[in-house]
VMD Tcl script that draws the C-alpha trace (Angstrom):
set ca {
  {0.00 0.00 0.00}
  {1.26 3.87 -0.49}
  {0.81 5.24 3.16}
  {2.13 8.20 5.64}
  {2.23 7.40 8.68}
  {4.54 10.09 11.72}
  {7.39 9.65 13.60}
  {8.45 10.75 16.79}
  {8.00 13.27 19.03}
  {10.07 15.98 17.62}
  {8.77 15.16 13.73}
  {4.78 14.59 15.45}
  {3.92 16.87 12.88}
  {5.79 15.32 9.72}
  {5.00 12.66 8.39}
  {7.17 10.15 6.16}
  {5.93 8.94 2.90}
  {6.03 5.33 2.48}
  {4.79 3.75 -1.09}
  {4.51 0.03 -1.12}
  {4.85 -1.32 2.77}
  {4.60 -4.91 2.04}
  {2.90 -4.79 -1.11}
  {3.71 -4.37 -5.20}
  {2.14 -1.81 -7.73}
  {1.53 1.38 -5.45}
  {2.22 4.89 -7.08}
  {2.00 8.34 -6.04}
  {2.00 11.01 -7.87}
  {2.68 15.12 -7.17}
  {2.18 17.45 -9.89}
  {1.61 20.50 -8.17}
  {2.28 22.17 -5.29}
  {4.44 21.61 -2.13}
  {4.37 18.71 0.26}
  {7.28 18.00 2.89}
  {7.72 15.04 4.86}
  {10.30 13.35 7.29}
  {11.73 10.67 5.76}
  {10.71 8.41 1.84}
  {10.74 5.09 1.58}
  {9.49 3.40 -2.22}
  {9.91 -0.53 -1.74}
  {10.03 -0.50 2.26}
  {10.50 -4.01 2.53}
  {11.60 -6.89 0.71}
  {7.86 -7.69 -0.59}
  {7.14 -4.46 -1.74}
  {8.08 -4.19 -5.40}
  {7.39 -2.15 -8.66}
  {6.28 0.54 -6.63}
  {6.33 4.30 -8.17}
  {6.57 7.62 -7.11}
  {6.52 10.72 -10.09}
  {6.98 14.12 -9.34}
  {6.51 16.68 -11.81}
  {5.44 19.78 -13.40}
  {7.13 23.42 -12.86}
  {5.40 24.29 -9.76}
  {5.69 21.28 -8.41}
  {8.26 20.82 -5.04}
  {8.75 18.28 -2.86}
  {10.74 18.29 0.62}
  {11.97 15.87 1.89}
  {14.35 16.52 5.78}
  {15.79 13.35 6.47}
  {16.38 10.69 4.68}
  {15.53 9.37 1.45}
  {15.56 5.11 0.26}
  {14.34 3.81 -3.24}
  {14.38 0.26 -2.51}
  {15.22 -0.22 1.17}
  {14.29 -3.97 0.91}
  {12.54 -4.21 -1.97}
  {13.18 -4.41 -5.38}
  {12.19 -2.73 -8.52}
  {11.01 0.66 -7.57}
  {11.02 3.45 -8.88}
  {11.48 7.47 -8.31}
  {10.37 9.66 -11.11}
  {11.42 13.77 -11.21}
  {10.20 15.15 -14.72}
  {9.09 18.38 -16.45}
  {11.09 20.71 -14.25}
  {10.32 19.11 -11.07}
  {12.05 20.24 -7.92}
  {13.04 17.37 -5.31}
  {14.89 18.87 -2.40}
  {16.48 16.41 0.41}
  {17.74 17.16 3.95}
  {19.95 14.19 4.65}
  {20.88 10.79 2.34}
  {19.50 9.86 -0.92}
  {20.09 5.90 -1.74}
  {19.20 3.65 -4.34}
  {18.88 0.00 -3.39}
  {20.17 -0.01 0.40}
  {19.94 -3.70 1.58}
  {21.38 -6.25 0.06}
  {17.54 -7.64 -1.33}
  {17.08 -4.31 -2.79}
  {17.52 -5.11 -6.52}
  {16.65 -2.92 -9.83}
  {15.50 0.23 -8.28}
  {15.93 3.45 -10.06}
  {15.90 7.21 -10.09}
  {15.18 9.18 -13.09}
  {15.58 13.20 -13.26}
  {14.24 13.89 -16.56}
  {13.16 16.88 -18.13}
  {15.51 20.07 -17.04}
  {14.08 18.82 -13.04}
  {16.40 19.49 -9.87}
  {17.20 17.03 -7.06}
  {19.21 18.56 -4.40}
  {20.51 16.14 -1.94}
  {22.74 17.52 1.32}
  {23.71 14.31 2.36}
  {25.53 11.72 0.14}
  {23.89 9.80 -2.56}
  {24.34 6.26 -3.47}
  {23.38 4.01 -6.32}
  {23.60 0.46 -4.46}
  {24.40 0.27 -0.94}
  {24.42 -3.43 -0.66}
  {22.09 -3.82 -3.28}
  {22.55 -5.14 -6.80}
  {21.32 -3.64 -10.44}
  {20.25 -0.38 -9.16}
  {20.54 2.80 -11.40}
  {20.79 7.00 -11.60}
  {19.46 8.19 -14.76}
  {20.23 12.24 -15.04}
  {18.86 13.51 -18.59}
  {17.06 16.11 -20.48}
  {19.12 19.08 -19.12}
  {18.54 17.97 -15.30}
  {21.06 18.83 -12.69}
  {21.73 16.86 -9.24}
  {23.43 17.83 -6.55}
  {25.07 16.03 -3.37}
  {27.33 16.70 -1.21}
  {28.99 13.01 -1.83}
  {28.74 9.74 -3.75}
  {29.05 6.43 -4.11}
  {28.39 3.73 -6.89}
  {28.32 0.15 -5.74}
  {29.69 1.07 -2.10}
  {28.71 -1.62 0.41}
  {29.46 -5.50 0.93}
  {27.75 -7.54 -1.60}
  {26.91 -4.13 -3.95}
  {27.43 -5.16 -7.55}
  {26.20 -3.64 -10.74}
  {25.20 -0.38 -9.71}
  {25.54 2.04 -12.56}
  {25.02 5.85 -13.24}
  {23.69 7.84 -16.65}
  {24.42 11.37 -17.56}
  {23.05 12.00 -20.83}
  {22.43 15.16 -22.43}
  {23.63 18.83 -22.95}
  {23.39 20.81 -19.77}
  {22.58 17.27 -17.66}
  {24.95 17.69 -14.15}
  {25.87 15.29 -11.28}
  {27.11 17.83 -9.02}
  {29.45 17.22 -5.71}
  {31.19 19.25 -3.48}
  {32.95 16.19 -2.17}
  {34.39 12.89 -3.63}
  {32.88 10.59 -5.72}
  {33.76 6.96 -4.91}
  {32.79 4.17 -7.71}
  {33.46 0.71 -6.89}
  {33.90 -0.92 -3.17}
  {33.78 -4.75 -2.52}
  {31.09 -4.99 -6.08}
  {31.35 -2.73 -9.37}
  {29.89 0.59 -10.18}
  {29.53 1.94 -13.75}
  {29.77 5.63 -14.61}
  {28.55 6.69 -17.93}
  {28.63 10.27 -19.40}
  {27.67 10.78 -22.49}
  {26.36 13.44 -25.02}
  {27.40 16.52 -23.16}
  {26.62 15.21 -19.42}
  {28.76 16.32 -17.33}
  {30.01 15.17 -13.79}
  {31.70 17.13 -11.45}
  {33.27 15.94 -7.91}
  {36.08 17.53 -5.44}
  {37.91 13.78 -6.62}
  {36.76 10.81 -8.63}
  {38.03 7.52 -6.77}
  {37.93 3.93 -9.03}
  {38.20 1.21 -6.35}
  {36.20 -1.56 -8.29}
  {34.36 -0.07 -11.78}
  {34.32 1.41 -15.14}
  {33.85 5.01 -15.96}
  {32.76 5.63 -19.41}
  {32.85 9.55 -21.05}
  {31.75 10.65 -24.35}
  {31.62 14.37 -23.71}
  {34.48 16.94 -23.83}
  {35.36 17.60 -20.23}
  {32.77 15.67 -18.66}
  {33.97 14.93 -15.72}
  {35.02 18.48 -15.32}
  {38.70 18.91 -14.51}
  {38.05 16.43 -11.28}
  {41.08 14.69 -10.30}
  {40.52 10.86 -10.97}
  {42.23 8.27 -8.87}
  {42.39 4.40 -9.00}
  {42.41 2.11 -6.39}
  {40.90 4.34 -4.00}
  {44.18 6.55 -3.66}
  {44.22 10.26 -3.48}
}
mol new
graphics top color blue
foreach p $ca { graphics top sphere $p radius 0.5 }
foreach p [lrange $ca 0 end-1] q [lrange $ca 1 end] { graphics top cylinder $p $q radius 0.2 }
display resetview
């Protein structure tokens, strides 16, 4: 089921937004105004699958203060930001956290934002989870990882398009004990204080598009 349900004392007015508890084919869908709410979960646990959440339009904002998980058990869910969408994040932003959390995705489409304050991974543990920046969109973190955790493998990130950013004030880290996969491609453009290759493959078809960041292998500095 899609639900909200609060948390805590101190958040007694906030609540988080949870699509798909226990349960497959949920969707939610903003396309106007502005909601807010503690923490997002799509694909809560490892039952819950295909589950969606789209946000779009212009005018359209949502905010989101702690913490945000597309697939936190589950698999095969599903965060869509299109048509100039805003999607702004107080704390973490991952895709596919536990190691059941398979094929889960985020897709910024369509000249949309997603600012994230905390880091953002693409496969904590999990396995064939994805980033898909395109259309002009821009993302921002303050970290990142690709395939970071034990038993993370085939975790991969798209930036396609003219004017389509992955923007980080701090390192980007591809690979851990699994492989990441960084593509960049048709003027995308990614942009971190350093670009680590532990375990992975970065892949860039754009003039400067990873932006002058120092690239290391091996996890060295």
């Amino acid at each position: 089921m899609a639900g909200m349900f609060s948390v805590g004392l101190l958040d007694a007015q906030i609540s988080n937004l949870v699509v798909g508890i226990n349960s497959s084919g949920n969707f939610k869908d903003f396309s106007s105004g502005t909601n807010t709410f503690s923490n997002t979960y799509i694909g809560l646990n490892a039952d819950a699958f295909n589950n969606l959440l789209t946000i779009a339009n212009t005018d359209t904002r949502v905010s989101n203060i702690s913490d945000v998980y597309i697939g936190y058990s589950g698999s095969s869910n599903k965060i869509i930001i299109g048509n100039s969408a805003t999607f702004d994040n107080g704390g973490s932003l991952v895709v596919g956290y536990e190691a059941s959390s398979r094929n889960n995705s985020l897709n910024v489409l369509g000249d949309s934002i997603l600012n994230v304050a905390g880091n953002l991974s693409v496969g904590w543990s999990g396995s064939g989870n994805s980033m898909f920046i395109q259309g002009g969109s821009q993302v921002t973190s303050a970290s990142g990882n690709i395939s970071s955790g034990a038993g993370a493998s085939n975790n991969s990130v798209l930036v396609d398009g003219t004017g389509s950013l992955w923007k980080m004030n701090g390192d980007l880290t591809i690979g851990g004990s699994g492989e990441g996969t960084l593509n960049v491609i048709n003027g995308g453009m990614v942009s971190a204080a350093s670009i680590r290759i532990i375990n992975g493959t970065v892949n860039v078809a754009t003039t400067n598009g990873l932006s002058n960041s120092a690239v290391s292998l091996g996890g060295g500095s």
